[in-house]
Wavefront OBJ file of the C-alpha trace (Angstrom):
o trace
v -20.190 23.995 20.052
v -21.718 21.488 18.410
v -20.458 20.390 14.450
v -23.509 20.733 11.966
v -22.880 18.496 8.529
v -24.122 20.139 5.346
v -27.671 19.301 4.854
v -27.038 16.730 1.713
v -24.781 14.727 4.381
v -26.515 11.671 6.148
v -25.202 9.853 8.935
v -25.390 5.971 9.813
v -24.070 3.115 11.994
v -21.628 0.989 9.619
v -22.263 -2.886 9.037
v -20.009 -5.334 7.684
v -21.692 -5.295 3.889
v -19.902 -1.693 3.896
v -16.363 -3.195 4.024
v -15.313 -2.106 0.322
v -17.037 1.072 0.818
v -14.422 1.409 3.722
v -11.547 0.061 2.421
v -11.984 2.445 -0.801
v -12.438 5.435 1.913
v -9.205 4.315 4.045
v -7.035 3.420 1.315
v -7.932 7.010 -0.744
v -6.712 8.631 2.942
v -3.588 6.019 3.591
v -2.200 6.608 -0.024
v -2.634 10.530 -0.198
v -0.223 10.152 3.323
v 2.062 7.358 2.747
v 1.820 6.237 -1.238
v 0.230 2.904 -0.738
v -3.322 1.849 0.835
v -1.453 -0.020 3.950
v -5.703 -1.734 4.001
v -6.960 -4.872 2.430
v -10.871 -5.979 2.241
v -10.142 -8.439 4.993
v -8.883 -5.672 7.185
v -11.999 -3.547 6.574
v -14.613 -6.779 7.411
v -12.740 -8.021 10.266
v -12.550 -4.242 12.017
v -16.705 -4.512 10.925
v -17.135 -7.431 12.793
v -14.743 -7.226 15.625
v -16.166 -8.838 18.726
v -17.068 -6.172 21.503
v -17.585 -3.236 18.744
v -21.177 -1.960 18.619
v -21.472 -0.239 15.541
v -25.135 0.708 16.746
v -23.338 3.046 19.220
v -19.450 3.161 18.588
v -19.620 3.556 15.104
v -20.371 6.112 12.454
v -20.527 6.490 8.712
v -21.195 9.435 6.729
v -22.484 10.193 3.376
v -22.958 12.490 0.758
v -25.793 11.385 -1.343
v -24.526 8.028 -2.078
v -20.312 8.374 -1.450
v -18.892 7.292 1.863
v -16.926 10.262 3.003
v -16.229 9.445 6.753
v -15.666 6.807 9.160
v -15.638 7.202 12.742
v -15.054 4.786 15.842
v -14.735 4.070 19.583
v -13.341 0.718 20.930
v -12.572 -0.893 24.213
v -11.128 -3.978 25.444
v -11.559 -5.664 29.121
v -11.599 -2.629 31.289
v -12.075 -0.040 28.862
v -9.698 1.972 30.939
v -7.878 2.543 27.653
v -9.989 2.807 24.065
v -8.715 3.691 20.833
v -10.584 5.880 18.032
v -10.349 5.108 14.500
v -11.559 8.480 12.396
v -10.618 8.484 8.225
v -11.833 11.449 6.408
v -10.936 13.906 4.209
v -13.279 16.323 4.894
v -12.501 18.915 8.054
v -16.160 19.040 8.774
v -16.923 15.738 9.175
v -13.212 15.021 11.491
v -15.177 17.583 13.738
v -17.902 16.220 13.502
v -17.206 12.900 14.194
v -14.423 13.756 16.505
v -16.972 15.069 18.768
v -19.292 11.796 19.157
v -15.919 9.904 19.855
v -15.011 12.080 22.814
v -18.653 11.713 23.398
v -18.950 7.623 23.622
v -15.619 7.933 25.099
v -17.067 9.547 28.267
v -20.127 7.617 28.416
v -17.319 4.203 28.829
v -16.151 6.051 31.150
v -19.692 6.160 33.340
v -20.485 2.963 31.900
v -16.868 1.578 33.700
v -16.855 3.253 36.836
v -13.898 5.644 35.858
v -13.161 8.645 36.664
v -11.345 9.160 33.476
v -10.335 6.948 30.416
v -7.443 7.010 28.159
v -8.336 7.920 24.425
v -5.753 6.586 22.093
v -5.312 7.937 17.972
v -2.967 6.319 15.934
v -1.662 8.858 13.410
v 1.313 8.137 10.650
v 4.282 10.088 11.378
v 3.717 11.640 7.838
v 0.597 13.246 8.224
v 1.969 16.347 10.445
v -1.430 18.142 9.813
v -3.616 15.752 11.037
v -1.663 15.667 14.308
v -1.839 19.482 14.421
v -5.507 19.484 14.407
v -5.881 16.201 17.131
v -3.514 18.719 19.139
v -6.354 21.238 18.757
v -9.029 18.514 21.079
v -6.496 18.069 23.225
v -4.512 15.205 22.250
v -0.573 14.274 22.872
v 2.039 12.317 21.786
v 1.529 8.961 23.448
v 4.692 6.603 21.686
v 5.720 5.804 18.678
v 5.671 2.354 16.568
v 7.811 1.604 13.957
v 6.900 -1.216 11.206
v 10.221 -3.221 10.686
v 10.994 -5.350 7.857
v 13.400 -8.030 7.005
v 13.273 -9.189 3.342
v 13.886 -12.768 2.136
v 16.042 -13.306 -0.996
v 15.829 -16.730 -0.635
v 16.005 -19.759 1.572
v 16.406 -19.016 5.398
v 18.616 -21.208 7.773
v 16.502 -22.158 10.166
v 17.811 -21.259 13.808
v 18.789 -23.994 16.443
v 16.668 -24.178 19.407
v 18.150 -23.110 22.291
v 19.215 -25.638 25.158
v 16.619 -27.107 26.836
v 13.830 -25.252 25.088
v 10.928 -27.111 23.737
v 8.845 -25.560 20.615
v 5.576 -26.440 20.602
v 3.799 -25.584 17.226
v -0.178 -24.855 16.460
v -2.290 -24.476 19.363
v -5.407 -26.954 18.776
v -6.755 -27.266 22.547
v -7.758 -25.105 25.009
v -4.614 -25.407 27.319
v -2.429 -24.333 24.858
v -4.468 -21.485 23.892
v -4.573 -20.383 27.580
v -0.939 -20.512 28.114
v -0.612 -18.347 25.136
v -2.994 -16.185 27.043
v -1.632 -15.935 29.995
v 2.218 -15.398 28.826
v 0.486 -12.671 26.344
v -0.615 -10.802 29.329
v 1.749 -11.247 31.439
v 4.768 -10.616 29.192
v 2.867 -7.415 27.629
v 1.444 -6.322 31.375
v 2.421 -2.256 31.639
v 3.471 -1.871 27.866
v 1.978 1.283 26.144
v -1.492 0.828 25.194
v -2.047 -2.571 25.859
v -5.043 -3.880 27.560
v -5.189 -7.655 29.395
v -8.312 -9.383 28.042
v -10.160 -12.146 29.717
v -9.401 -15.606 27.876
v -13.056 -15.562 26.776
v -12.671 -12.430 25.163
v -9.076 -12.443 23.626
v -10.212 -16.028 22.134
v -13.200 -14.304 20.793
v -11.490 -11.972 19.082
v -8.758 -14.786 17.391
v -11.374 -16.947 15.939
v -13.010 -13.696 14.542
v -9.713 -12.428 12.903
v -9.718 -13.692 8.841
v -5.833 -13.633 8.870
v -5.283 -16.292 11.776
v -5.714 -19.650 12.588
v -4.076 -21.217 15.523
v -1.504 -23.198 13.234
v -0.058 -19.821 13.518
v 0.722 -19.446 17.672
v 3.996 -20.998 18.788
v 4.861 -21.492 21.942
v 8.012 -22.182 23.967
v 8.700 -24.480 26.873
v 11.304 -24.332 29.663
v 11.253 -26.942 32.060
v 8.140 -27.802 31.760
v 6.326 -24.155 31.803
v 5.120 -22.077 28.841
v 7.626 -19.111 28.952
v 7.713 -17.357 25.347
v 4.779 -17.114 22.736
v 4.608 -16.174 19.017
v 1.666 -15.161 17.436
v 1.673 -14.390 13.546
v -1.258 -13.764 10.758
v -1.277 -13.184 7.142
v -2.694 -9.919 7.241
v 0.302 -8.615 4.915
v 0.295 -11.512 2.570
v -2.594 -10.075 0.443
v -0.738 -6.363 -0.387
v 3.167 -7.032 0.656
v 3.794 -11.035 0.335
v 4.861 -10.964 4.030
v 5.016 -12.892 6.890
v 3.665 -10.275 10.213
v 4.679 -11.137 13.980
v 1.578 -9.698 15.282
v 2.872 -10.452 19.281
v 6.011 -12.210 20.451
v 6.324 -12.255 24.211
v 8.707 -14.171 26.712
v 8.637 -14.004 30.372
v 10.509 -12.190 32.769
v 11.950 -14.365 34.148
v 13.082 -16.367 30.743
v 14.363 -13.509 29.437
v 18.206 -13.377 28.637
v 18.392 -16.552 26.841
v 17.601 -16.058 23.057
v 14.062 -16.953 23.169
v 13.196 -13.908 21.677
v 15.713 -13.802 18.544
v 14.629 -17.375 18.033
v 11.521 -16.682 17.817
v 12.506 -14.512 15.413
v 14.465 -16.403 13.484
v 12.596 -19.329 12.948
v 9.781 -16.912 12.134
v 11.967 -15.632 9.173
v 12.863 -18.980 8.167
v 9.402 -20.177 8.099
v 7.923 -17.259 6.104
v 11.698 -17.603 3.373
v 9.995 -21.704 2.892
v 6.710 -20.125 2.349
v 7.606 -18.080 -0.402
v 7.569 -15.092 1.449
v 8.953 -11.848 0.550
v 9.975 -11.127 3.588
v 8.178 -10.293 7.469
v 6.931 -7.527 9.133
v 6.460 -6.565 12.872
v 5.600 -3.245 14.845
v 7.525 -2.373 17.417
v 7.286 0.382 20.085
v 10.109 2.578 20.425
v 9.400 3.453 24.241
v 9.487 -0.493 24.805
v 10.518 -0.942 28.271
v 12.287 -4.492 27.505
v 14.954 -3.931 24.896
v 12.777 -4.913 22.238
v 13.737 -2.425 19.191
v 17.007 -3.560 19.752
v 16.523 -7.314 19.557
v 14.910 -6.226 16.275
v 17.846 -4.476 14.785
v 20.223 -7.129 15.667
v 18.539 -9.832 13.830
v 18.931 -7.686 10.627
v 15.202 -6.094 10.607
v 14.595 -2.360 9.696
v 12.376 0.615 10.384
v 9.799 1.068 7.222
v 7.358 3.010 8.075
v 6.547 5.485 11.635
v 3.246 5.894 13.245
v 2.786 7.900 16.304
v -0.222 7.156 18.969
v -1.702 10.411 20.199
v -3.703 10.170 23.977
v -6.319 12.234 25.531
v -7.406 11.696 28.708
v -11.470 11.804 28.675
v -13.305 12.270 31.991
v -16.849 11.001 32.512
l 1 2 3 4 5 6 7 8 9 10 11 12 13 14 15 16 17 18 19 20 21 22 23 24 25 26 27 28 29 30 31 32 33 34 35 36 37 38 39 40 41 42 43 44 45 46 47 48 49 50 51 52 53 54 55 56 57 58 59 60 61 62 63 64 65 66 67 68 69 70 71 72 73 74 75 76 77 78 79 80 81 82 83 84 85 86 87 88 89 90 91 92 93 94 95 96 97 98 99 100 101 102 103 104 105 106 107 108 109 110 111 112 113 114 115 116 117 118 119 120 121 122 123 124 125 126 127 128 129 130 131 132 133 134 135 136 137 138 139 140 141 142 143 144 145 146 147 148 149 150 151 152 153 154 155 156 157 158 159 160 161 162 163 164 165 166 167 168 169 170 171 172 173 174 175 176 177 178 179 180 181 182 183 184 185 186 187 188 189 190 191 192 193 194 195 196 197 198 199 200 201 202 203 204 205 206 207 208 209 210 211 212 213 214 215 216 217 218 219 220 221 222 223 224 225 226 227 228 229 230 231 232 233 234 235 236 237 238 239 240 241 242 243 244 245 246 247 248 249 250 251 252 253 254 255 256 257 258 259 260 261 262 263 264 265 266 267 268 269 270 271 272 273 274 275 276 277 278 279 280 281 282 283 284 285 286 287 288 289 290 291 292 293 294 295 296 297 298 299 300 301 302 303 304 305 306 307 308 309 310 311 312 313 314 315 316
C-alpha cells in the first residue's frame, strides 16, 4: 500500500541552500530524544553536498506550506552492497511515506549493482525505543551498537612517548601519504560492521568535501619503513561540545600488540588538552572484532551516549 501525504504537503529533492532548514528539522528531532541537537550547520551542508549523493533521486524533502517537516535519504559507497538511510521526522505519515521511497531507491541500487540483495542500514539512538519499534514494523533488526566515548581535559595533557622504533609522521600534504592512509583505512577496517572500502578516488573525494577536515589532521605511523597505523580526526564537535573527535584510528594486523593504538590515543588527547580543548570524542562499536572498546576504557575514555544501527536486507 502505497503512503498518500495530506494534500497541503509538497514534496522536493533537497539542495544545499536548505541546510538551516535541515539542521532546525534534525536538531527539533535530536533534542526531543536526547536533550541536545547532537547537529551543527556544517553537518547539515556537508551531508547536502556529500560526493556520490544525488539528491535528484536519493533525496527527499517535505513540506507543509512553507515548514520543512521531513527529510529522507539513501546513500551508497563503492559497491553499494551496504547503504545507509537517513529519515528525521516527526510526523508518522511522512516516516511512511518516505520510508517507502527509501526501500524503493534501495532496490533499484540493488539492480543498478548487480545484487541480488543489499544491506539497508538505520542508525537509531538507543533512546528513542519507539522509533525502533516502528523500523521493526518494515522489517528492520538490530545490526550493532556504537557508543560515543569521551575523555575530558582539565588541563594540560602529557604527551605520550612514541613507542620504539615507531616513526609519526604528521599532516598528509601529498598524494603518497594520503594513499597509505587509504590503504591502512581499508585494510585495518576490512570486515568491521558497516563499513564499506572506497576507491582512493572516491574516499579522497569525500575528505576534501568534508568542512571539518583538512589533512593537517591525518597522522600516520611508521614501522620499519611501512605505514602500519593511521589517525584521522575533524572538528566536527568543536562548534557544539569544544572537542577534539577521532573520526578513524586503524593499525594493522600485523602491528597490532604494540601500543600503536593507545598512542594514538594519547597523543590525540594531548594535542586536543594544547588546543584548548574540552576534551575528545570517538565512536566505537561494541561488536568490534579487535578489542577496540577496551583499548578505549583503559586509556580513561567513557560511554556518553548509545546509538544502535538497525539492517534490512532489500532485494532487487
Amino acid at each position: 500500500m502505497t503512503a498518500v501525504l495530506p494534500s497541503s504537503y509538497t514534496v522536493r529533492p533537497p539542495a544545499k541552500e536548505d541546510a538551516e532548514a535541515f539542521l532546525e528539522l534534525v536538531s527539533a528531532y535530536n533534542t526531543s530524544v536526547v536533550g541536545f541537537a547532537d547537529f551543527t550547520l556544517e553537518d547539515a551542508e556537508d551531508q547536502l553536498s556529500e560526493p556520490g549523493f544525488e539528491p535528484e533521486t536519493d533525496g527527499w524533502l517535505v513540506f507543509d506550506a512553507d515548514r520543512l517537516v521531513g527529510y529522507g535519504a539513501v546513500f551508497g559507497k563503492g559497491d553499494h552492497r551496504q547503504v545507509d538511510l537517513d529519515l528525521v521526522t516527526m510526523d508518522l505519515d511522512v516516516e511512511t511515506y518516505l520510508l517507502e521511497r527509501i526501500l524503493g531507491r534501495t532496490a533499484e541500487f540493488a539492480r543498478t549493482y548487480g545484487h541480488s540483495a543489499v544491506q539497508l542500514d538505520a542508525v537509531n539512538y538507543q533512546a528513542d525505543a519507539a522509533r525502533r519499534d516502528r523500523l521493526a514494523g518494515y522489517g528492520f533488526q538490530p545490526g550493532t551498537t556504537f557508543h560515543r566515548m569521551r575523555i575530558d581535559h582539565a588541563g594540560p595533557v602529557a604527551a605520550p612517548e612514541v613507542p620504539a622504533g615507531v616513526t609519526v609522521r604528521r599532516g598528509a600534504p601529498d598524494e603518497e601519504s594520503r594513499r597509505a592512509g587509504h590503504a591502512v583505512l581499508n585494510e585495518s577496517f576490512e570486515g568491521q560492521f558497516g563499513f564499506t572500502p572506497r576507491s582512493f578516488e572516491e574516499w579522497h573525494a569525500a575528505q576534501e568535501n568534508f568542512s571539518a577536515f583538512d589533512w593537517s589532521q591525518l597522522t600516520l605511523l611508521e614501522l620499519d619503513g611501512e605505514v602500519v597505523a593511521m589517525r584521522s580526526c575533524t572538528n566536527q564537535f568543536v562548534e557544539d561540545e569544544n572537542c577534539g573527535y577521532i573520526g578513524r584510528l586503524g593499525v594493522l594486523e600485523r602491528a597490532r600488540g604494540k601500543g600503536l593504538a593507545k598512542f594514538l590515543l594519547r597523543d590525540q588527547f594531548a594535542l586536543d588538552a594544547a588546543a584548548g580543548r574540552a576534551g575528545t570524542i570517538l565512536h566505537v562499536d561494541t561488536n568490534n572484532p579487535t578489542p577496540a572498546l577496551g583499548v578505549y576504557l583503559s586509556v580513561g575514555m567513557q560511554a556518553v551516549l548509545v546509538m544502535e544501527v538497525l539492517r534490512r536486507e532489500v532485494t532487487a
